[in-house]
mmCIF file as Biopython writes it, N, C-alpha, C and O atoms, coordinates in Angstrom:
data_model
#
loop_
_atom_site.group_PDB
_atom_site.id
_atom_site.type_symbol
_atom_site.label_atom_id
_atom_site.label_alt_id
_atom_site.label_comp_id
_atom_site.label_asym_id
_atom_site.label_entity_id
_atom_site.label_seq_id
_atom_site.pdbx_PDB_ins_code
_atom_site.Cartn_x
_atom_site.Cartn_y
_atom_site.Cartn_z
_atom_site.occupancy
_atom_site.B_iso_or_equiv
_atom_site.auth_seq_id
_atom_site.auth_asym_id
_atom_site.pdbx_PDB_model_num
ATOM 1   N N  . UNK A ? 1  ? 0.832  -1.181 0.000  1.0 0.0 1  A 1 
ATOM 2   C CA . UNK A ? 1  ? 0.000  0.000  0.000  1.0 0.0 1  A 1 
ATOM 3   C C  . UNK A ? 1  ? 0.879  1.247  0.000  1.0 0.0 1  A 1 
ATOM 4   O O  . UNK A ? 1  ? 1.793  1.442  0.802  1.0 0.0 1  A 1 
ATOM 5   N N  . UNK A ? 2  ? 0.521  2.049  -0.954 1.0 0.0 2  A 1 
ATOM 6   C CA . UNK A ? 2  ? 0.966  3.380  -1.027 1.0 0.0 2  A 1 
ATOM 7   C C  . UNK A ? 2  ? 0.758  4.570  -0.268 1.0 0.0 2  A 1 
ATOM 8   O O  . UNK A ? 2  ? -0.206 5.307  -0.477 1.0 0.0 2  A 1 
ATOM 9   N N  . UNK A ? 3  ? 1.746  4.820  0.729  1.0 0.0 3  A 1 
ATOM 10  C CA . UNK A ? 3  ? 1.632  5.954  1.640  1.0 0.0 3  A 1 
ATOM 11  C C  . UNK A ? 3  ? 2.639  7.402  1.766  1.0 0.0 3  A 1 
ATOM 12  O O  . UNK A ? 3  ? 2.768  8.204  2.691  1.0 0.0 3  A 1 
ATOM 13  N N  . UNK A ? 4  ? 3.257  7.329  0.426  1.0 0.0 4  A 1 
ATOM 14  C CA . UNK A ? 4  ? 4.350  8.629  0.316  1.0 0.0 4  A 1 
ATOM 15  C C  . UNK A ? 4  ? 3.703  9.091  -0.588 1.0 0.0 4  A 1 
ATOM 16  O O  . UNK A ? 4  ? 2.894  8.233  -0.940 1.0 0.0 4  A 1 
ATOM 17  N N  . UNK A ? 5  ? 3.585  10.178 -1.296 1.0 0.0 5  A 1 
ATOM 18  C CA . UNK A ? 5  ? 3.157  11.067 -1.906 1.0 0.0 5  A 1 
ATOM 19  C C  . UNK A ? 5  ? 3.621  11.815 -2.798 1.0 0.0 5  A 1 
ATOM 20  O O  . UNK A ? 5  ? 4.751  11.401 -2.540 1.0 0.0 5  A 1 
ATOM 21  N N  . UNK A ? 6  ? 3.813  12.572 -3.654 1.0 0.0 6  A 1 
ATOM 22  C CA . UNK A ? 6  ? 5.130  13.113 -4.673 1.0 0.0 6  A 1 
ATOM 23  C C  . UNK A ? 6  ? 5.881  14.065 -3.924 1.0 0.0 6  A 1 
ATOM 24  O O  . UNK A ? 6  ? 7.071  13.754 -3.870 1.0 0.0 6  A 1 
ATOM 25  N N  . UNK A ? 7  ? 5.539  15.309 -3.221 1.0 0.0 7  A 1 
ATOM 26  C CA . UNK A ? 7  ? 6.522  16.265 -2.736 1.0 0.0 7  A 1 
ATOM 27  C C  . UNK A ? 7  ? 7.392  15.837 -1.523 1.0 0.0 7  A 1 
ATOM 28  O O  . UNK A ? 7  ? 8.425  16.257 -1.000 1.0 0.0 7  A 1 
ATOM 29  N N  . UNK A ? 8  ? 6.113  14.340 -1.205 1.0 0.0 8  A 1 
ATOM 30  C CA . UNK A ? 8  ? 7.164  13.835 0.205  1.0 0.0 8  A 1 
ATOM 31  C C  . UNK A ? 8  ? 7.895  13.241 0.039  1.0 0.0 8  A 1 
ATOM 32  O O  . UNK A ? 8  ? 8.701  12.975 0.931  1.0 0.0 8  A 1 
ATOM 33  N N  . UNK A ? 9  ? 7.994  12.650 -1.392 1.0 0.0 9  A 1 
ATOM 34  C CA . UNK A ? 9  ? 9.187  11.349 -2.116 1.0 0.0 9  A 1 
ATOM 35  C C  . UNK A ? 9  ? 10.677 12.457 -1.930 1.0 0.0 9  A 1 
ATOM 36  O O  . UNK A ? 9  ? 11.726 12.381 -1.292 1.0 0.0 9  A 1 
ATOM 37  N N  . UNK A ? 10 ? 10.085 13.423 -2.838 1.0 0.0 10 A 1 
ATOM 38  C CA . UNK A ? 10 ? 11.136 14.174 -3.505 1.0 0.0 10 A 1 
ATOM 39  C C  . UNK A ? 10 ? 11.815 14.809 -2.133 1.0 0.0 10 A 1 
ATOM 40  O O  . UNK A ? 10 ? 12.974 15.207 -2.020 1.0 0.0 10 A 1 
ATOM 41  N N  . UNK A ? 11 ? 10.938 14.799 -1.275 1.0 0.0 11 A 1 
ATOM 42  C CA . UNK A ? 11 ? 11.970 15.198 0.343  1.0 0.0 11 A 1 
ATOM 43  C C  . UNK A ? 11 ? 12.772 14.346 0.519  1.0 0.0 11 A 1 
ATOM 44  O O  . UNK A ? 11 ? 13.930 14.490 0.127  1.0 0.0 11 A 1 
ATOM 45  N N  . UNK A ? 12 ? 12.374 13.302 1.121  1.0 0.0 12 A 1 
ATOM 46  C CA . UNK A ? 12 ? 13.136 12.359 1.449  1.0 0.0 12 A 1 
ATOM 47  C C  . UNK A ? 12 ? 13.869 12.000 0.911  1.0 0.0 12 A 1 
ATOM 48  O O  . UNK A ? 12 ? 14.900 11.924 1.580  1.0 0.0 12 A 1 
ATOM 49  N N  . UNK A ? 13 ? 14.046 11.460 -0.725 1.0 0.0 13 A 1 
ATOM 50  C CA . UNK A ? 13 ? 15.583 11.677 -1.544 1.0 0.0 13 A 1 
ATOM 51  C C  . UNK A ? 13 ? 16.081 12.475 -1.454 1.0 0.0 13 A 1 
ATOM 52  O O  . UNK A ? 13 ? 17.268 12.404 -1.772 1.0 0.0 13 A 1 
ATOM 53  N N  . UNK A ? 14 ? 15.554 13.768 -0.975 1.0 0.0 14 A 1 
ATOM 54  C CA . UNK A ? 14 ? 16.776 14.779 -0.990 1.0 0.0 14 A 1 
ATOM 55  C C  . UNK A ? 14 ? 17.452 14.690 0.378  1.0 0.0 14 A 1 
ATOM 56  O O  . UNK A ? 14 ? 18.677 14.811 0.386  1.0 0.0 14 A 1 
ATOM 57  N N  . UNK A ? 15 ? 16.618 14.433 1.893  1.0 0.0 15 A 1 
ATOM 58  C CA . UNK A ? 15 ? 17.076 14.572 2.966  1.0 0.0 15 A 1 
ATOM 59  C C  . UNK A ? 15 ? 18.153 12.855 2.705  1.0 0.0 15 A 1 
ATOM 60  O O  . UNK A ? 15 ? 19.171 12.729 3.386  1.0 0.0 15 A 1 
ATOM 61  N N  . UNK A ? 16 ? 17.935 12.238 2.160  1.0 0.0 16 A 1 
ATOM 62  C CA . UNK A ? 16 ? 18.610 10.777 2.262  1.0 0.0 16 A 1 
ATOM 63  C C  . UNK A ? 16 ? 19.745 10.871 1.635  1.0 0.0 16 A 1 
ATOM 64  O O  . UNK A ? 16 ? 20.721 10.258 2.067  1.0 0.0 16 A 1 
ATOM 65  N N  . UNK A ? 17 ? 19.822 11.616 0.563  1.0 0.0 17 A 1 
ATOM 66  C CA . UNK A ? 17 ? 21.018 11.661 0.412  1.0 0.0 17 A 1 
ATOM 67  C C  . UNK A ? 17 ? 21.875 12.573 0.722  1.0 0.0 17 A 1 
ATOM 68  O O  . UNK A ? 17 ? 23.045 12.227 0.881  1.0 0.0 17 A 1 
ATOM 69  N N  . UNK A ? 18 ? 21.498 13.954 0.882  1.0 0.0 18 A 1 
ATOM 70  C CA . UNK A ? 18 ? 22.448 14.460 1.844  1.0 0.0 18 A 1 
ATOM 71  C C  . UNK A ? 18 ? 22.683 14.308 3.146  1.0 0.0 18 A 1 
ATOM 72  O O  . UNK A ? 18 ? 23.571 15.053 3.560  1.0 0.0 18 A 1 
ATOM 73  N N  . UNK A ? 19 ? 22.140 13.518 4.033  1.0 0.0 19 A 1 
ATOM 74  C CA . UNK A ? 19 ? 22.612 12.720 4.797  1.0 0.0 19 A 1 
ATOM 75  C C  . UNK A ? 19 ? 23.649 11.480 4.538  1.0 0.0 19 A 1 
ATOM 76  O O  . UNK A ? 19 ? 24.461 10.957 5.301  1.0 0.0 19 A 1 
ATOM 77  N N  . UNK A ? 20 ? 23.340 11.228 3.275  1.0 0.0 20 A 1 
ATOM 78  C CA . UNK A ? 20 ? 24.300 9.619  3.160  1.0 0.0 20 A 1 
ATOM 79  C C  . UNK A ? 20 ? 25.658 10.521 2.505  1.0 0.0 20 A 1 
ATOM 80  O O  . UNK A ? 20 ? 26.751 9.955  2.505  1.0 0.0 20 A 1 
ATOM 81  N N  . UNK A ? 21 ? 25.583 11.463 2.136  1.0 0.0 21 A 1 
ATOM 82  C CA . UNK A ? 21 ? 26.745 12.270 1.855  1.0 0.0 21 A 1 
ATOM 83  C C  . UNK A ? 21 ? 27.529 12.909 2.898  1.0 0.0 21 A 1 
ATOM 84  O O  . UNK A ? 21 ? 28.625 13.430 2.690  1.0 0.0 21 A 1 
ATOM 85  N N  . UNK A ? 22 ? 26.863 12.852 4.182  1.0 0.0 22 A 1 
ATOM 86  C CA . UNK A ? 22 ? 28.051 13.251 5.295  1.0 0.0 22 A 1 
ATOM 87  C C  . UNK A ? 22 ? 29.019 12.038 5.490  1.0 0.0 22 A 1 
ATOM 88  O O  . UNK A ? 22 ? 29.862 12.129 6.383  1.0 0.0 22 A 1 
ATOM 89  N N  . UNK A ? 23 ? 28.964 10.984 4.772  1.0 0.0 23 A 1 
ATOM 90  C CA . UNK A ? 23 ? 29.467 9.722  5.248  1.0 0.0 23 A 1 
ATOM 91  C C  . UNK A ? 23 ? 30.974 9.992  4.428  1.0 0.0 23 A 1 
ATOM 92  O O  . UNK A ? 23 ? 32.041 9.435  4.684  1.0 0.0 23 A 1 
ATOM 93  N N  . UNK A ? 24 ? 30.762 10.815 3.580  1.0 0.0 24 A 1 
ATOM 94  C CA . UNK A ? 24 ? 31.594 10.705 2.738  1.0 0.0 24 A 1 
ATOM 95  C C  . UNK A ? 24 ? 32.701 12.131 2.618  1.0 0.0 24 A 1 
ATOM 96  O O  . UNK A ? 24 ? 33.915 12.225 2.433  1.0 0.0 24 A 1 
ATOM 97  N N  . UNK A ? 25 ? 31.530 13.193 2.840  1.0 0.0 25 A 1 
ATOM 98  C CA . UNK A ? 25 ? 32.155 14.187 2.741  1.0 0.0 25 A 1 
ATOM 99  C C  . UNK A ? 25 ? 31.576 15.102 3.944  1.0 0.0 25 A 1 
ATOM 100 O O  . UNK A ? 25 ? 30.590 14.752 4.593  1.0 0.0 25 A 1 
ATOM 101 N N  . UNK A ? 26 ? 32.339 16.410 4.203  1.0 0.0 26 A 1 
ATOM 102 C CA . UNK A ? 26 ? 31.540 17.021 5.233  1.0 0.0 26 A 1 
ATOM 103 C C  . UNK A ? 26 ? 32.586 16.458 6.658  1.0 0.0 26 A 1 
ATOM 104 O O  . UNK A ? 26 ? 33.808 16.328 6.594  1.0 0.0 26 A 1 
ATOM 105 N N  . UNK A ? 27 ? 31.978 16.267 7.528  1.0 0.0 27 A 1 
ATOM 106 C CA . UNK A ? 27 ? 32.242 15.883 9.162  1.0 0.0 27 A 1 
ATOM 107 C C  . UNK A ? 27 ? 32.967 14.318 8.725  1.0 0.0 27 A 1 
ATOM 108 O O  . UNK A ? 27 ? 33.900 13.869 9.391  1.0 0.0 27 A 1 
ATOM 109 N N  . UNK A ? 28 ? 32.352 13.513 7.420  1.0 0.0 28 A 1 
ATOM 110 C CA . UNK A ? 28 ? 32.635 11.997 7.924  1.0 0.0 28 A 1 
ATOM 111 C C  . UNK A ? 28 ? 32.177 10.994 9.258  1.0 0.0 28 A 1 
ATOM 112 O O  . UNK A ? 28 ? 32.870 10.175 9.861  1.0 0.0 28 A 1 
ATOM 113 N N  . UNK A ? 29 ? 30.682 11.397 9.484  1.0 0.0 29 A 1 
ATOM 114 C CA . UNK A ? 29 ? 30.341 10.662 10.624 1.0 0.0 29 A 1 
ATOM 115 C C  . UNK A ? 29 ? 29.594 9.412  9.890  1.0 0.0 29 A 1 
ATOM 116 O O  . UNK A ? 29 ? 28.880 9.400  8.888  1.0 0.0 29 A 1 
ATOM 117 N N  . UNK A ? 30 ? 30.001 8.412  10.717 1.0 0.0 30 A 1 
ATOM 118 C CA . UNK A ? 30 ? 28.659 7.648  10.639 1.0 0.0 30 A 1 
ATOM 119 C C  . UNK A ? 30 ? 27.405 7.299  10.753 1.0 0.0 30 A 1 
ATOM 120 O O  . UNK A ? 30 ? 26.779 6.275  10.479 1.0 0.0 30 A 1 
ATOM 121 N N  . UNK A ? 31 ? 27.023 8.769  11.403 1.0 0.0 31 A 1 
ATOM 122 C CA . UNK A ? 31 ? 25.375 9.050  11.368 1.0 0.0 31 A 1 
ATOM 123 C C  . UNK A ? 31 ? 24.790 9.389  10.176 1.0 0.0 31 A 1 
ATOM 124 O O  . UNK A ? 31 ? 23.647 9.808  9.993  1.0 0.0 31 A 1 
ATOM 125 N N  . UNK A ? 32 ? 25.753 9.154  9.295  1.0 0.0 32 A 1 
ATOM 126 C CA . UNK A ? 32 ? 24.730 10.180 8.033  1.0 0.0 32 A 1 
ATOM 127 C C  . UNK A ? 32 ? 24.273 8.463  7.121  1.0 0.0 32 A 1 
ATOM 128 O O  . UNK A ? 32 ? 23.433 8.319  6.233  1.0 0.0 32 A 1 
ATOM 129 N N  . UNK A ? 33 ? 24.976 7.621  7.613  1.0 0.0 33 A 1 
ATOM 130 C CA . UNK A ? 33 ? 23.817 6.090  6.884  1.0 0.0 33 A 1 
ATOM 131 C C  . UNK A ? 33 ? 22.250 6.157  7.735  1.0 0.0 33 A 1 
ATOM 132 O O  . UNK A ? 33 ? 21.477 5.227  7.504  1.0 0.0 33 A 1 
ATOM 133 N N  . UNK A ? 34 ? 21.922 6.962  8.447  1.0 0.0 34 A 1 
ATOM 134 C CA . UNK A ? 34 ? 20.668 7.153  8.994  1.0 0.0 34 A 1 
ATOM 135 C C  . UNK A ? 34 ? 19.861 7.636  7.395  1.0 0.0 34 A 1 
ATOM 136 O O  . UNK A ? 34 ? 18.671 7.450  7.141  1.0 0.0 34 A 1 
ATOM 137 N N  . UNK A ? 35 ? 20.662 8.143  6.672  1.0 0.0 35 A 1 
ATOM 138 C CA . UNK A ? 35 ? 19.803 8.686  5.391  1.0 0.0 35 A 1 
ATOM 139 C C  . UNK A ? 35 ? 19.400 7.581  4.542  1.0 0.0 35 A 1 
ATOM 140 O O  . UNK A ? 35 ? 18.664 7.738  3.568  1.0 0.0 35 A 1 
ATOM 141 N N  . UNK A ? 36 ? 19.924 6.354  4.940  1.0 0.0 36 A 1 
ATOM 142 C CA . UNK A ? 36 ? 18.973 5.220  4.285  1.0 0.0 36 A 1 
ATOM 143 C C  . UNK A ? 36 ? 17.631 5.031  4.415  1.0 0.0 36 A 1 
ATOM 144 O O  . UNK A ? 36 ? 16.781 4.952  3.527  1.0 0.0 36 A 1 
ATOM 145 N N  . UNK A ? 37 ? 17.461 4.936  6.128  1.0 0.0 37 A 1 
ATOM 146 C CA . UNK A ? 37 ? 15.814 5.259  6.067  1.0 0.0 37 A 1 
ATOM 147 C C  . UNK A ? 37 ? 14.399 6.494  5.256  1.0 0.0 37 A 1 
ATOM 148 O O  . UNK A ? 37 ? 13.200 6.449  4.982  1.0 0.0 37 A 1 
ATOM 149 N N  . UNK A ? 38 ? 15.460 7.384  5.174  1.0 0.0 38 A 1 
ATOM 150 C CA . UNK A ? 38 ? 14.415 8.324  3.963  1.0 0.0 38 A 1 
ATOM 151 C C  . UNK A ? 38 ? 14.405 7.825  2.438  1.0 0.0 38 A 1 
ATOM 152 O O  . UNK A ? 38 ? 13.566 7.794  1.537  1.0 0.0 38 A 1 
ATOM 153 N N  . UNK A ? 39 ? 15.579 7.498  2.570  1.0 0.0 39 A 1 
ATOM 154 C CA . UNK A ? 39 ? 15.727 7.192  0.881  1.0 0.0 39 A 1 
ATOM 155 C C  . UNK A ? 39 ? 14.911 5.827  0.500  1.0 0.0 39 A 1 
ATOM 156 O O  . UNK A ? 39 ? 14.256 5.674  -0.532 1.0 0.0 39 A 1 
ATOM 157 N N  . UNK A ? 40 ? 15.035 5.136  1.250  1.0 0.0 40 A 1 
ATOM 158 C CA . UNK A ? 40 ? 14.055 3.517  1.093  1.0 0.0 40 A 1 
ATOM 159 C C  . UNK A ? 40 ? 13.341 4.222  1.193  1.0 0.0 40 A 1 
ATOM 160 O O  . UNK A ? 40 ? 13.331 4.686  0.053  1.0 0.0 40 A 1 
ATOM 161 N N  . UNK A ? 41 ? 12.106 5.140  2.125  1.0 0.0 41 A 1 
ATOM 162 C CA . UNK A ? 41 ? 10.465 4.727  2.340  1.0 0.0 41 A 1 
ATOM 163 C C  . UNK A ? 41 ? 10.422 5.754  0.936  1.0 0.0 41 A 1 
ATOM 164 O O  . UNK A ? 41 ? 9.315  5.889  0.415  1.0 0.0 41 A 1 
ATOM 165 N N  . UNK A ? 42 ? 11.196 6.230  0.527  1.0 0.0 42 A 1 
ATOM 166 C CA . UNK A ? 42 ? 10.705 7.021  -0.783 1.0 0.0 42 A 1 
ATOM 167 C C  . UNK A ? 42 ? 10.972 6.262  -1.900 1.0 0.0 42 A 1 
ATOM 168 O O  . UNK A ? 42 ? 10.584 6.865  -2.900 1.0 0.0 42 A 1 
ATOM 169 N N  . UNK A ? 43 ? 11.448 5.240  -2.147 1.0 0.0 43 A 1 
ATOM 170 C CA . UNK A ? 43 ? 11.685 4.490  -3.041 1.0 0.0 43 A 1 
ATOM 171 C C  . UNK A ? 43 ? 10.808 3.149  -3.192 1.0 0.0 43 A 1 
ATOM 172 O O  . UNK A ? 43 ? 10.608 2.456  -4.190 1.0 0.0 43 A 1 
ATOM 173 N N  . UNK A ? 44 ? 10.336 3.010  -1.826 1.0 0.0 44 A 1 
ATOM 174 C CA . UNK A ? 44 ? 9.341  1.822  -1.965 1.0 0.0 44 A 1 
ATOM 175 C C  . UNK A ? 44 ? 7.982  2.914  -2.012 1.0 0.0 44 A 1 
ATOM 176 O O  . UNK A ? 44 ? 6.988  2.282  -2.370 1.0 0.0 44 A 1 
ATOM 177 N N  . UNK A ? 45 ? 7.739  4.060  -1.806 1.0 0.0 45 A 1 
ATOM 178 C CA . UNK A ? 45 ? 6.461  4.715  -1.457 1.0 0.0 45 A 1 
ATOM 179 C C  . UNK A ? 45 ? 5.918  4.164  -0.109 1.0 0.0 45 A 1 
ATOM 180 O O  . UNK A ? 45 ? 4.726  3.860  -0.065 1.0 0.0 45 A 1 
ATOM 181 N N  . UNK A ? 46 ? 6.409  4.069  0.586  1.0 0.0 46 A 1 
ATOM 182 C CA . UNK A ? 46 ? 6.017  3.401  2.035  1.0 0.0 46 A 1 
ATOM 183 C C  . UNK A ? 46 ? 6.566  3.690  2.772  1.0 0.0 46 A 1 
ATOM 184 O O  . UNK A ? 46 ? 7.772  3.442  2.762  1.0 0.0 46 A 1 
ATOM 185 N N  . UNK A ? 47 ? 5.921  4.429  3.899  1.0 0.0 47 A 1 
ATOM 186 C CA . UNK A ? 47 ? 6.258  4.716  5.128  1.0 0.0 47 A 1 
ATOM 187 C C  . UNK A ? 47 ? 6.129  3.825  6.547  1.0 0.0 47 A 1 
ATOM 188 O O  . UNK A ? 47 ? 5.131  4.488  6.834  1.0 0.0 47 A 1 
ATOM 189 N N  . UNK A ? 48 ? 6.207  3.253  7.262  1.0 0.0 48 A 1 
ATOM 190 C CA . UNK A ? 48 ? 5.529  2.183  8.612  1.0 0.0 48 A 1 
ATOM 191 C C  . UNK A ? 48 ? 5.441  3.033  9.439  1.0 0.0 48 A 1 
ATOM 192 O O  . UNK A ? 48 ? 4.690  2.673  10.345 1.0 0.0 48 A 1 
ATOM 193 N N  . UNK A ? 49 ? 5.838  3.980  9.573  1.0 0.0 49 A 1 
ATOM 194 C CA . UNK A ? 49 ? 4.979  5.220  10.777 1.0 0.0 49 A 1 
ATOM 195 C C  . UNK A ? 49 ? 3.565  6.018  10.430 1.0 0.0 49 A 1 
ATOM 196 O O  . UNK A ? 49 ? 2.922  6.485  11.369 1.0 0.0 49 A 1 
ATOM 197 N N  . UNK A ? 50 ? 3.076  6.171  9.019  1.0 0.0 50 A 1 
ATOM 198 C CA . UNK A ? 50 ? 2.722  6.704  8.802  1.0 0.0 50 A 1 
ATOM 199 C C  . UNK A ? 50 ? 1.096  6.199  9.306  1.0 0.0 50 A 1 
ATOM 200 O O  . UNK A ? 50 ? 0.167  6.935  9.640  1.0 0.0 50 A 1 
ATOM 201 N N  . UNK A ? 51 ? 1.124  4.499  9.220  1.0 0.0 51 A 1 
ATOM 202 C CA . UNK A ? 51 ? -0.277 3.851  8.915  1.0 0.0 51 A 1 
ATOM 203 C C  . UNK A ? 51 ? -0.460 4.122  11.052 1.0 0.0 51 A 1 
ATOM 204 O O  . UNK A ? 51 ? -1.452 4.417  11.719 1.0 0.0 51 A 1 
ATOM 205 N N  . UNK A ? 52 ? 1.192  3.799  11.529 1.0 0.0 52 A 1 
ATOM 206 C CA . UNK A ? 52 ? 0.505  4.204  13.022 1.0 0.0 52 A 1 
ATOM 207 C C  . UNK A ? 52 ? -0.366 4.824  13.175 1.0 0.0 52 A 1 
ATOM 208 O O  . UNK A ? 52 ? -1.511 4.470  13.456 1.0 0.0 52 A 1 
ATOM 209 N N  . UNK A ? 53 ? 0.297  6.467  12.912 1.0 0.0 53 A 1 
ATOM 210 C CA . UNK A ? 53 ? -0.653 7.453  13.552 1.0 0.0 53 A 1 
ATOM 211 C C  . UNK A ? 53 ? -1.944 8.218  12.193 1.0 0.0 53 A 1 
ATOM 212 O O  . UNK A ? 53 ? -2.419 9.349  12.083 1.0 0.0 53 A 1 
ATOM 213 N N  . UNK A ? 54 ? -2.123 6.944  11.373 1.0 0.0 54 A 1 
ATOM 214 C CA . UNK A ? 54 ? -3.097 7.607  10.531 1.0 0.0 54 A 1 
ATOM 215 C C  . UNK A ? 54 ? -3.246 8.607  9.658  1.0 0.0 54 A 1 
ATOM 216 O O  . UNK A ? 54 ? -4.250 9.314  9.572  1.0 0.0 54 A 1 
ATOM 217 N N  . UNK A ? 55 ? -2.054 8.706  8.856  1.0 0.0 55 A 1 
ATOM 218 C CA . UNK A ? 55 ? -1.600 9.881  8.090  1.0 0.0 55 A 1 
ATOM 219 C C  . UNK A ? 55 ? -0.945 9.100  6.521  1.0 0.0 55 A 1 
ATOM 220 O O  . UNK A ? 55 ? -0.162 8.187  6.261  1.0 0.0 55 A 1 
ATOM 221 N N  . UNK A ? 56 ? -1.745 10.024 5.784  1.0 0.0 56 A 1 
ATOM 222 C CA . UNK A ? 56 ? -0.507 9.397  4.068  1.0 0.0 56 A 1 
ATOM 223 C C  . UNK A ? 56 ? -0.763 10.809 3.147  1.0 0.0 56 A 1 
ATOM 224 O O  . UNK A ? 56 ? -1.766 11.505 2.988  1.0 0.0 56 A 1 
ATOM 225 N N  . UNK A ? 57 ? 0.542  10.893 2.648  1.0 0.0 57 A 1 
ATOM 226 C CA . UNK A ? 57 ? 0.518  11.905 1.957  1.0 0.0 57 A 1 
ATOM 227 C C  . UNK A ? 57 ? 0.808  12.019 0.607  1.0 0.0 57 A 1 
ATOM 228 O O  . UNK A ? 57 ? 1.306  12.908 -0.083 1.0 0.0 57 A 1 
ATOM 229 N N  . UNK A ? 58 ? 0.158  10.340 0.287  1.0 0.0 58 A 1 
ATOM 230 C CA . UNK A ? 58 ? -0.762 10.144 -1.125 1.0 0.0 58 A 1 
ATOM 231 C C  . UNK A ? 58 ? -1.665 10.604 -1.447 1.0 0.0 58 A 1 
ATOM 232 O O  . UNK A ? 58 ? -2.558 10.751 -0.613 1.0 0.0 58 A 1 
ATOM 233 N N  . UNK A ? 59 ? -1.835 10.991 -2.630 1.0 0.0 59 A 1 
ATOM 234 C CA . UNK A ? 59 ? -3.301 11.028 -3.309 1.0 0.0 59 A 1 
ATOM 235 C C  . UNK A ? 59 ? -4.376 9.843  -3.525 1.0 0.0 59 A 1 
ATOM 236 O O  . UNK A ? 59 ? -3.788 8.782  -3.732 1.0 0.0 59 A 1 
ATOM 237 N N  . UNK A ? 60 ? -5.474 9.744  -3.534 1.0 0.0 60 A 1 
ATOM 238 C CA . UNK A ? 60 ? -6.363 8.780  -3.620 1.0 0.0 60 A 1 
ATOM 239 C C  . UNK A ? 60 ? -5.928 7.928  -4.905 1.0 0.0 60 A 1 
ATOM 240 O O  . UNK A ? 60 ? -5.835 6.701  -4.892 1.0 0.0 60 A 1 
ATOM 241 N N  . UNK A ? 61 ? -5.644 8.841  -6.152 1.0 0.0 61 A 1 
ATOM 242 C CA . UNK A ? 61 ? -5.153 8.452  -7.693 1.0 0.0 61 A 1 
ATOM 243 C C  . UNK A ? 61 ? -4.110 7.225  -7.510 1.0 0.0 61 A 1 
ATOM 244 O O  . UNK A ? 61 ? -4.163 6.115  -8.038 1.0 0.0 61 A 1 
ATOM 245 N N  . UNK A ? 62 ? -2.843 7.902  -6.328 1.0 0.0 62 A 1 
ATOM 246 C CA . UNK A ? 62 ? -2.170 6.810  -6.572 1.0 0.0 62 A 1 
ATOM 247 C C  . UNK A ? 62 ? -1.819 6.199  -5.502 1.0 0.0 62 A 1 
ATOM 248 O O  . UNK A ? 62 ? -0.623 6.100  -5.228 1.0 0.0 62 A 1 
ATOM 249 N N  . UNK A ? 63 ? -3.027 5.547  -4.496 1.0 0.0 63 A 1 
ATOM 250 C CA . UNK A ? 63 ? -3.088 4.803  -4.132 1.0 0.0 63 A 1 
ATOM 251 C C  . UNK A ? 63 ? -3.414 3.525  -4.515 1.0 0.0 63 A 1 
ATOM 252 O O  . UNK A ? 63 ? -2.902 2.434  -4.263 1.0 0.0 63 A 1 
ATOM 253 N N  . UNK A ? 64 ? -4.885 4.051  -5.533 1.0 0.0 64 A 1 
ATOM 254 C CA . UNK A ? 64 ? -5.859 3.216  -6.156 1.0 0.0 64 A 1 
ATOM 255 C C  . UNK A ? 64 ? -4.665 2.552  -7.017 1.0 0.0 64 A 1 
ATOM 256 O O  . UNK A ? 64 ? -4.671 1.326  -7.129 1.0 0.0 64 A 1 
ATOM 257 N N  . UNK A ? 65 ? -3.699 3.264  -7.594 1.0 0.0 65 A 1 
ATOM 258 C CA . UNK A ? 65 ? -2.912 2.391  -8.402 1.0 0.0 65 A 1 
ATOM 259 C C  . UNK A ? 65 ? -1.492 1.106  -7.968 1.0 0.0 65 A 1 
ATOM 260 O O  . UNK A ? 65 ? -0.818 0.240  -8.527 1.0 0.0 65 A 1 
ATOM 261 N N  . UNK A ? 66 ? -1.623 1.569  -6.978 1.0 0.0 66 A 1 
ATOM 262 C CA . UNK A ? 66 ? -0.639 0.318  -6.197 1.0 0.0 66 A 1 
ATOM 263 C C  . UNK A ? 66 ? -1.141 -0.712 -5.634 1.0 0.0 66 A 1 
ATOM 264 O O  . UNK A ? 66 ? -0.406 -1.548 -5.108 1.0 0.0 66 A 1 
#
């Protein structure tokens, strides 16, 4: 089931990878593989927090289509 949405995809690839880019460049911490978790739920369109507290920031259109 589809629970990411288009402007929230396009967040989260952006927050995921500039997070997975501190790994590399920047500070070099190893907190910045935390940017895996944005980058997956935007790549599968799925969030598992989201169905908790009752929130998706899909459209009906493309829900119906997944």
């Amino acid at each position: 089931m589809k629970n990411v949405g288009g402007i929230d995809k396009i967040l989260r690839i952006a927050v995921g990878v500039a997070l997975i880019s501190l790994v590399f460049i920047g500070p070099k911490t190893p907190w910045g593989w935390v940017g895996i978790i944005p980058l997956a739920t935007a790549l599968i369109n799925f969030c598992p927090l989201y169905p908790l507290i009752g929130f998706s920031t899909a459209k009906n259109k493309e829900i119906k289509e997944a």
